[in-house]
N, C-alpha and C positions, 0 to 999 in steps of 0.2 A: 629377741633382741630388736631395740625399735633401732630405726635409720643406724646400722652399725658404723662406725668409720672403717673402712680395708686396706690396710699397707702388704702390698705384693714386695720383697726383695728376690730378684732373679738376675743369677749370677751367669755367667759365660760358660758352656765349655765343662761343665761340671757331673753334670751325672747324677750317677748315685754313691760318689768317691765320698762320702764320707761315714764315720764311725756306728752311726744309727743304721747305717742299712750294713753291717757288717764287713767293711772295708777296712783295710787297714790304715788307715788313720786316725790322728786323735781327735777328736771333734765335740770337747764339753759341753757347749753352750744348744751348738743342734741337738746332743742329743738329750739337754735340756728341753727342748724344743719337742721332742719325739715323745719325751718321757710327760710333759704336763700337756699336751695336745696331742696330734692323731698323726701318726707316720702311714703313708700311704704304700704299699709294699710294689705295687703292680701298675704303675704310671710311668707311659709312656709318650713321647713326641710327635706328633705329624711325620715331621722332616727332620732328617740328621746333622740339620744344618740351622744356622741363627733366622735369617728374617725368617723364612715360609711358616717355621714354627713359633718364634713369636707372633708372628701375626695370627695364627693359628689360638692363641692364647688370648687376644685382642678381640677375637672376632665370630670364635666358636662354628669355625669352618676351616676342613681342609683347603692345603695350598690352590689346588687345581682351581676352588671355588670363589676365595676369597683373592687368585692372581698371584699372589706375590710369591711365584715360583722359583725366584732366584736369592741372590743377594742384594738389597737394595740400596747399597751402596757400588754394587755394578749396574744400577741401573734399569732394575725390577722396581714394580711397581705396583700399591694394592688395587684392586679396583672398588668398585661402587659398594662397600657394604656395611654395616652395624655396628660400630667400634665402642668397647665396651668404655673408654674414657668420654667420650660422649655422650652418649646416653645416661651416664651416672649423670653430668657434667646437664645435661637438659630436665633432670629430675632434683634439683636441688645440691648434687653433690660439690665441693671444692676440688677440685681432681689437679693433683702434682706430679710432676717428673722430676725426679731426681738421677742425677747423672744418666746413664746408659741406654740407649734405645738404637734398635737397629729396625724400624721399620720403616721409615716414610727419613727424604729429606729434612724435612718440617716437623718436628715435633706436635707444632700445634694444630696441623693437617689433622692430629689420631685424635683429636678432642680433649689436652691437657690445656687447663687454661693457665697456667702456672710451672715454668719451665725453669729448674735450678740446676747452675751448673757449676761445678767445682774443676780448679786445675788440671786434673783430669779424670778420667772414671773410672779408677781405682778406688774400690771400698776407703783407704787411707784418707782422700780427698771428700768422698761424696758422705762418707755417715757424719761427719762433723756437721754436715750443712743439713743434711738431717736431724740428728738431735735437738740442732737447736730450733729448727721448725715444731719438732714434738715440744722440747722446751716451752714455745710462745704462746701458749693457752690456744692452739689453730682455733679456727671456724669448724665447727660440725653441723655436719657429717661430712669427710673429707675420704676420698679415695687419691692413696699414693702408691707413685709405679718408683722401687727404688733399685739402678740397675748398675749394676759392679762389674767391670771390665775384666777381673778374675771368673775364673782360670784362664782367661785364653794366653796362649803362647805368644811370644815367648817367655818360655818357664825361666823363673830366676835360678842361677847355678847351686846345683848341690854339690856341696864339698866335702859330705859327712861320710860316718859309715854306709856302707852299702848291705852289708850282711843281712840288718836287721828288717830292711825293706823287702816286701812280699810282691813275688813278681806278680804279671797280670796274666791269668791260666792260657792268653789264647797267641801271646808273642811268648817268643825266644827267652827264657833266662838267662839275658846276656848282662852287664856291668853297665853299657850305660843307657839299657832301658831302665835299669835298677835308680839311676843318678835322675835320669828321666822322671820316676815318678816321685821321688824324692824334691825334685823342682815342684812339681804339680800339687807336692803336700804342703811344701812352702806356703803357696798362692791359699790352697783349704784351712788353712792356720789363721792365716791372715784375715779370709770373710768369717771365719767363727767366730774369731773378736769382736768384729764388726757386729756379728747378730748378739752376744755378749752384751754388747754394749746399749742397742737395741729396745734387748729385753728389760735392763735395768733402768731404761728411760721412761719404759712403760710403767714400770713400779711407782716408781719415782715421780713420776706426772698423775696418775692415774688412769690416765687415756687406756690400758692394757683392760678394764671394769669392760669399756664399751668397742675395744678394736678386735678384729680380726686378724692378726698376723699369717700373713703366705709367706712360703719361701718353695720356690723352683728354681728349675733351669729350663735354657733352651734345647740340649739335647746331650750324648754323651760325652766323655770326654776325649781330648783332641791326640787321638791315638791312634796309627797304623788299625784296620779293625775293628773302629769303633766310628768316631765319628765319620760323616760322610757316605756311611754304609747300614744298611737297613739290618743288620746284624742286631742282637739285642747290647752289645757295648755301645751301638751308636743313636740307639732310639729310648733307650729306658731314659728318667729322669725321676729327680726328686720330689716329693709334695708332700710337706709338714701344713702341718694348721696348727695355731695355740688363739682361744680366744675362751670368751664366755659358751656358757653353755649352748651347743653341742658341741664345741671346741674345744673340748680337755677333756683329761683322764687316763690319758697314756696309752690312746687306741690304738691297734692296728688293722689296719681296712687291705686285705688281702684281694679285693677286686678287681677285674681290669679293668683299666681305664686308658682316657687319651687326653692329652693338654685343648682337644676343642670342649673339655667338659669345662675347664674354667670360669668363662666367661656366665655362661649359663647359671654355675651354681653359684657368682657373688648377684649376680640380676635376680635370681629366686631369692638369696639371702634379703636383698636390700627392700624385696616388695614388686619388682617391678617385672614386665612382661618379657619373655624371652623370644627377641626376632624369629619369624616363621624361618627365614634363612639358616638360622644357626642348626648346626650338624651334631654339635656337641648336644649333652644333657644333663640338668643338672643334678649335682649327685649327695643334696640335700636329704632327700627319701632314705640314702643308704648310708650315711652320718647317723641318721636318726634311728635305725635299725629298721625303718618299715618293709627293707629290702635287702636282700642280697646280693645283686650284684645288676648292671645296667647295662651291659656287652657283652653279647655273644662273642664279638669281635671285634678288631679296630683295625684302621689300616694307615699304611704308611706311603710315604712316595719322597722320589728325588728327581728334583728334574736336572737342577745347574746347580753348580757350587763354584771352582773355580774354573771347572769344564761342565761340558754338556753330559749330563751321564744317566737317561731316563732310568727309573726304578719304579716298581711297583710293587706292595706287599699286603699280606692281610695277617695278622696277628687273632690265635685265640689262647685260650688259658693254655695250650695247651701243645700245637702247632705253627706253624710259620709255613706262607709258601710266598718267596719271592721272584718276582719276575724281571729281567734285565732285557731291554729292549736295545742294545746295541752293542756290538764285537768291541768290548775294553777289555782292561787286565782286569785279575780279579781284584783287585783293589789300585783301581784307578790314581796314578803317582800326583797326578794334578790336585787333585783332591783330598790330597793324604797334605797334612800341615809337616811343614820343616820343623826338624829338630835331632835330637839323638835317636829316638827312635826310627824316626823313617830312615836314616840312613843305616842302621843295623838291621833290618826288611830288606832294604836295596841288597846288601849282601847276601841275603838268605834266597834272591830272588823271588822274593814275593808279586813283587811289579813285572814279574816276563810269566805269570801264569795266565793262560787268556780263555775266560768266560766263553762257553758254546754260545754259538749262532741262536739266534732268534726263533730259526726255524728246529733248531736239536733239542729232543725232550730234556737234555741233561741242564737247557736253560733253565728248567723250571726245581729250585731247592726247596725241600719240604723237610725240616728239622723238628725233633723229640724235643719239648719245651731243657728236658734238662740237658739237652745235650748241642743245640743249635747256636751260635755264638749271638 
């Protein structure tokens, strides 16, 4: 593929909530997506949380490395490194933002030179102002970052049946976690159009001959249990590819991985050198079958979310051991998102369990892949 163009869509809050990774959802168009390009089984996040891990994605370095250990819209910050819109962005590329971005103030700080914004950053608002960019014959080679405010909370209300809704194995089978994620399928409804619509532009223009289509997220979804927590509800995430060849076929790449591999495998796509900094690696070799798998292990951390909450973890195929560096609950209330479900946890008292001391071996969890949440 000479100079490819790459459209990243990464959505909020999402996970792996959709129909292609066996979730109970409906999700046509993904698993369109899964079926004529390559669904990644074993991809995971940095951080359980938005900036640390997009920027983790931007920059192909853990949070600790690349700074931006908090929210940076509380006032974290990246520091001095590699950002993969700029670099495209100094070698020839046209590089766009479209709606959503949760890492720097400034947009054009990350090296987008072309910042579009729609009424607000709902899929609803920002794929229109996309299409019609795919629409206008762009400039090639064009790298776009296009970023949809779904799933994050708050969920639109669900008013339907409940029965048919499949609870989530690791909360309570209560009614309105049931209504809960029924809100949450709402929001996954809604971006599937959106990639729907997308994919049909690509047809339709041609640009699909010569693009790259990503689709991720930043981490999992915004659940008692999952996000904010180094658990696998709160670190897994999504990563489809649909392009030209080695982009299609209906793969599935059961490896593990970490979202710092990103950056790296569109810089090896595009031709160009991967910064000595970068932590990730690119995972080109193992698309192509010259390899089978590029991590032994990956690791995870939390520092701050809505509170200070240090975490530290390392992930293999196989085990998990995480470390908690400070006397919280076991799932810290600050950092749990409002909604129906944290409040049906509150009653279960989940928030009065309190995590051993620093100094107690019991700090340290070490879970069986198929049995550790």
């Amino acid at each position: 593929m000479d100079k490819p163009n790459v459209l990243i869509v990464i959505s909020h809050d999402a996970g792996r909530h959709l129909g292609c990774y066996d979730r109970d959802v409906d999700t046509p168009n993904f698993d369109r997506v899964a079926r004529e390009g390559i669904i990644f089984k074993n991809m995971f996040c940095t951080a359980p949380q938005c900036s640390p891990s997009r920027a983790s994605i931007l920059t192909g370095m853990y949070p600790h490395n690349h700074g931006l250990i908090g929210l940076a819209h509380r006032g974290f910050r990246l520091g001095i490194c590699n950002l993969l819109p700029a670099i495209l962005s100094e070698n020839g590329y046209q590089t766009y933002l479209f709606g959503l971005q949760h890492e720097s103030p400034d947009p054009y700080l990350l090296g987008y030179r072309n910042v579009i914004r729609g009424k607000s950053n709902s899929c609803i608002d920002v794929t229109p102002l996309l299409l019609e960019f795919l629409r206008s014959k762009p400039r090639e080679p064009f790298f776009a970052m296009v970023g949809f405010s779904e799933a994050h909370r708050p969920f639109p209300l669900y008013d339907g049946p409940i029965d048919s809704i499949k609870p989530l194995p690791y909360l309570p089978d209560e009614p309105d976690i049931r209504r809960d994620i029924g809100g949450l399928n709402m929001l996954v409804h809604r971006v599937d159009e959106s990639i729907g619509r997308i994919l049909d532009t690509f047809e339709d223009t041609g640009l699909g001959e010569n693009t790259l289509f990503i689709y991720t997220t930043d981490h999992g979804i915004a659940f008692p249990g999952a996000k904010a927590t180094l658990f696998d509800p709160g670190i897994e995430v999504a990563l489809l590819m649909r392009g030209p060849e080695p982009f299609c076929g209906g793969r599935v790449v059961d490896a593990l991985l970490s979202n710092v591999d990103i950056a790296p495998t569109i810089l090896d796509l595009c031709g160009m050198p991967i910064p000595a900094d970068a932590q990730g690696k690119s995972i080109l070799p193992l698309i192509k079958g010259e390899i089978d798998k590029i991590h032994d292990e990956i690791y995870l951390e939390l520092t701050y979310h809505a509170a200070y909450d240090p975490i530290r973890g390392v992930r293999t195929s196989r085990y998990k051991y995480i470390r908690s560096f400070e006397w919280r609950p076991y799932w810290l209330p600050p950092n749990v998102d409002p909604g129906l479900s944290k409040e049906v946890v509150r009653r279960y008292g989940y928030f009065e369990i309190i995590r051993a001391s620093l100094a107690h071996p019991m700090n340290i969890y070490i879970g069986v892949h198929l049995r550790f949440r």
